[in-house]
LUMFIDO-681067 format. One record per residue (C-alpha): residue number from 0; residue in three letters; chain; x, y, z. Coordinates in steps of 0.1 Angstrom, whole numbers, plus 5000, padded with zeros to 4 digits. Example, Ala and Ser with C-alpha at 12.3 -4.5 7.8 and 13.67 -1.06 7.14 Angstrom:
% LUMFIDO-681067
<0,'ALA','A',<5123,4955,5078>> <1,'SER','A',<5137,4989,5071>> 
//
This chain:
% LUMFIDO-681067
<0,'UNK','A',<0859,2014,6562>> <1,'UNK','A',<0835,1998,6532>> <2,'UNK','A',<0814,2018,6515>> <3,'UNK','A',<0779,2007,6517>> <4,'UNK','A',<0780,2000,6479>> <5,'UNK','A',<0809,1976,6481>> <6,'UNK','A',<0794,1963,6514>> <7,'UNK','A',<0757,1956,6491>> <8,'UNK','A',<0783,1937,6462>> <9,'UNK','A',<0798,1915,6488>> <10,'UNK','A',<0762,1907,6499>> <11,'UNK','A',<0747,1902,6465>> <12,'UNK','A',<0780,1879,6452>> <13,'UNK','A',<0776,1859,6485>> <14,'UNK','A',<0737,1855,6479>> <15,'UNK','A',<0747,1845,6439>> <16,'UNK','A',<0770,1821,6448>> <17,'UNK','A',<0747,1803,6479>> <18,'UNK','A',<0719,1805,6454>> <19,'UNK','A',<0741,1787,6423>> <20,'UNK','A',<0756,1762,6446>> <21,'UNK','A',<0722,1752,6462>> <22,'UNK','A',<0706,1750,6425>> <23,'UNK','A',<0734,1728,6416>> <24,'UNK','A',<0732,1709,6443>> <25,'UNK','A',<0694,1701,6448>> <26,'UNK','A',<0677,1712,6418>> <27,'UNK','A',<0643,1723,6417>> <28,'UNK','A',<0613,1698,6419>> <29,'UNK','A',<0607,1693,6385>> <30,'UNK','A',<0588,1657,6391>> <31,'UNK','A',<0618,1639,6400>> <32,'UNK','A',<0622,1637,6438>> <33,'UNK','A',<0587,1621,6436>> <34,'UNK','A',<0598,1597,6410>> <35,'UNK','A',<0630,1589,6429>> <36,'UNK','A',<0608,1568,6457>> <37,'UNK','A',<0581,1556,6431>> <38,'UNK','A',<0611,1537,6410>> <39,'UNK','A',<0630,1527,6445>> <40,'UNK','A',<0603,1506,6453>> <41,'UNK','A',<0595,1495,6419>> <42,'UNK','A',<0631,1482,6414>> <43,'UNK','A',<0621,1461,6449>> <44,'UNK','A',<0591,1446,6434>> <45,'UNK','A',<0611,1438,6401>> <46,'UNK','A',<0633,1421,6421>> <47,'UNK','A',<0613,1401,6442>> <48,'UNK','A',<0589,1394,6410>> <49,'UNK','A',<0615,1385,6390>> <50,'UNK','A',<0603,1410,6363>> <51,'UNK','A',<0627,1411,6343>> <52,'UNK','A',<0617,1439,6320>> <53,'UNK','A',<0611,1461,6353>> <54,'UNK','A',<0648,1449,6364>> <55,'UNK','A',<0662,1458,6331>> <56,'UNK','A',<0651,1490,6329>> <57,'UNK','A',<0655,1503,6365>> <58,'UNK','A',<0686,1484,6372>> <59,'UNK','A',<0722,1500,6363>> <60,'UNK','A',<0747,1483,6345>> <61,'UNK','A',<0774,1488,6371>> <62,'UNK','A',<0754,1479,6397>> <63,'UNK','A',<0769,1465,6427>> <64,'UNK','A',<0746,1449,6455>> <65,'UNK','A',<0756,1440,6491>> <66,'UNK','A',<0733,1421,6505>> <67,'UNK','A',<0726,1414,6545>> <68,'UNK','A',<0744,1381,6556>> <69,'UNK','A',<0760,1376,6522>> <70,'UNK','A',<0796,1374,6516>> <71,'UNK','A',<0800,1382,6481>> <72,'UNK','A',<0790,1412,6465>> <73,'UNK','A',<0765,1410,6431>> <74,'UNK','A',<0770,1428,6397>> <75,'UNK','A',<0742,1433,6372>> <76,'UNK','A',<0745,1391,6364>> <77,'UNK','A',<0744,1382,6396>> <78,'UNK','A',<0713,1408,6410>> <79,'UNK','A',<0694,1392,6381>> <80,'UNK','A',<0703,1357,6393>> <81,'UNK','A',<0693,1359,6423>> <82,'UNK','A',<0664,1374,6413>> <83,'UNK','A',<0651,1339,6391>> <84,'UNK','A',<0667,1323,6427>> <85,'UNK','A',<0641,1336,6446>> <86,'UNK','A',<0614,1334,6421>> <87,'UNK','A',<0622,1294,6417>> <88,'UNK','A',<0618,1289,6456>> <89,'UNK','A',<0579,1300,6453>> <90,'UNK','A',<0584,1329,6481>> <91,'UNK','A',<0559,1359,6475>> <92,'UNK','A',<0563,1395,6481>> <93,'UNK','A',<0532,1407,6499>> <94,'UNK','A',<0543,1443,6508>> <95,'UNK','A',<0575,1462,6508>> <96,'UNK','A',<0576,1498,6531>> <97,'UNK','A',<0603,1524,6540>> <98,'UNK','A',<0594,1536,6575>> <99,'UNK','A',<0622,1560,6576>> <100,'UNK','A',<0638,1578,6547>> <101,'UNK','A',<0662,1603,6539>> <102,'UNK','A',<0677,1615,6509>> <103,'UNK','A',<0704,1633,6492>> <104,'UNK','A',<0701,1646,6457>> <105,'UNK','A',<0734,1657,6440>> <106,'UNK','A',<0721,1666,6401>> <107,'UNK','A',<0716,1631,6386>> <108,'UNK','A',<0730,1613,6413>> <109,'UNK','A',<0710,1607,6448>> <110,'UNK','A',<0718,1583,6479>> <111,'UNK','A',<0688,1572,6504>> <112,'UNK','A',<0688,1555,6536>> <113,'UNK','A',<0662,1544,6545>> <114,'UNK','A',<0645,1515,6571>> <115,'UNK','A',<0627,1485,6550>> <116,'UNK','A',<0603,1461,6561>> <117,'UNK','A',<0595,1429,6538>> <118,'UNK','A',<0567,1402,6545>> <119,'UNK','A',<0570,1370,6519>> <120,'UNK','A',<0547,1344,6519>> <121,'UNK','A',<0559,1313,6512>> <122,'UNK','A',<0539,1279,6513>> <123,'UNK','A',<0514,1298,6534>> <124,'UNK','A',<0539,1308,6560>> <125,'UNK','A',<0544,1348,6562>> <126,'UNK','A',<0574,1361,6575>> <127,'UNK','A',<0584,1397,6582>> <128,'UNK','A',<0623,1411,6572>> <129,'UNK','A',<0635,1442,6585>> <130,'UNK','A',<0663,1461,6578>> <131,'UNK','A',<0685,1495,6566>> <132,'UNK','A',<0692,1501,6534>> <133,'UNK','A',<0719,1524,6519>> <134,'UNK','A',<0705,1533,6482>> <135,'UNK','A',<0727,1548,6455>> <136,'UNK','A',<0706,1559,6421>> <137,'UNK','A',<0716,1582,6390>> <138,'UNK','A',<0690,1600,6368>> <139,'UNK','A',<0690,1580,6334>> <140,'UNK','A',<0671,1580,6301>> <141,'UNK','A',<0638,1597,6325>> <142,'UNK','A',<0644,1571,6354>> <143,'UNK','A',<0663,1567,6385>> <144,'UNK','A',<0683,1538,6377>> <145,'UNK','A',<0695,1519,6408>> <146,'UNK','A',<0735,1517,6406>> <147,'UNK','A',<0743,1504,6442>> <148,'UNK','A',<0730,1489,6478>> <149,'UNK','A',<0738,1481,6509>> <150,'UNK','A',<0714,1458,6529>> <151,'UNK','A',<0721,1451,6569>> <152,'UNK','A',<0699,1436,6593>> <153,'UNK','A',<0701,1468,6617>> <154,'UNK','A',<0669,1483,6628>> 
//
């Protein structure tokens, strides 16, 4: 049989290791998390601005984009292009929300999914977009830095 003193070392080197594996894995609060969402939906209004000094600070340099209904997939040159693309059509962003979120935080790195809904205006015609969004984002130079997405018309 243990002796209770082993038995309390087992306990306390299986609490030490929970507690340095959940510490590594989702770090304390320290004013991230909330920025995480703040600069998500900045990066959306960047994009749909066309504000380019937004864009280039919030948007990774190995981004890759995949976008609902489109068949190829966007690096960094090709996110900003279609950017000024939808900037030259005249369409407006009026609001951007995220009914539904949820998020993983691994260090620097974190992944949300979330539910979108757009409305644009465009020659006085609004029109609502809805969809799911897959999010990847790392920690960078005091901002979360969008590296990757995934856009599908699913509800």
């Amino acid at each position: 049989m243990y002796s209770k003193r082993a038995m309390f070392g087992v306990v306390g080197l299986l609490l030490a290791i929970a507690a340095a594996c959940s510490t590594k894995d989702f770090p304390r609060d320290d004013g991230r998390m909330a920025r995480l969402l703040s600069d998500r939906e900045a990066i959306w209004w960047a994009w749909f601005t066309n504000d380019t000094t937004r864009l280039g600070l919030l948007l990774a340099r190995e981004v890759v984009a995949i976008n609902s209904a489109d068949t190829a997939w966007q690096n960094r040159a090709g996110v900003l292009a279609a950017a000024r693309e939808f900037a030259k059509r005249g369409a407006k962003l009026v609001r951007v929300t995220f009914p539904k979120t949820e998020q993983q935080v691994f260090g620097d790195c974190a992944v949300l999914y979330s539910q979108y809904e757009l409305e644009l205006e465009q020659n006085g015609k609004k029109m609502v977009q809805r969809g799911r969004a897959t999010e990847v984002f790392v920690w960078r130079n005091g901002v979360w830095q969008n590296t990757g997405w995934h856009l599908d018309s699913g509800g």
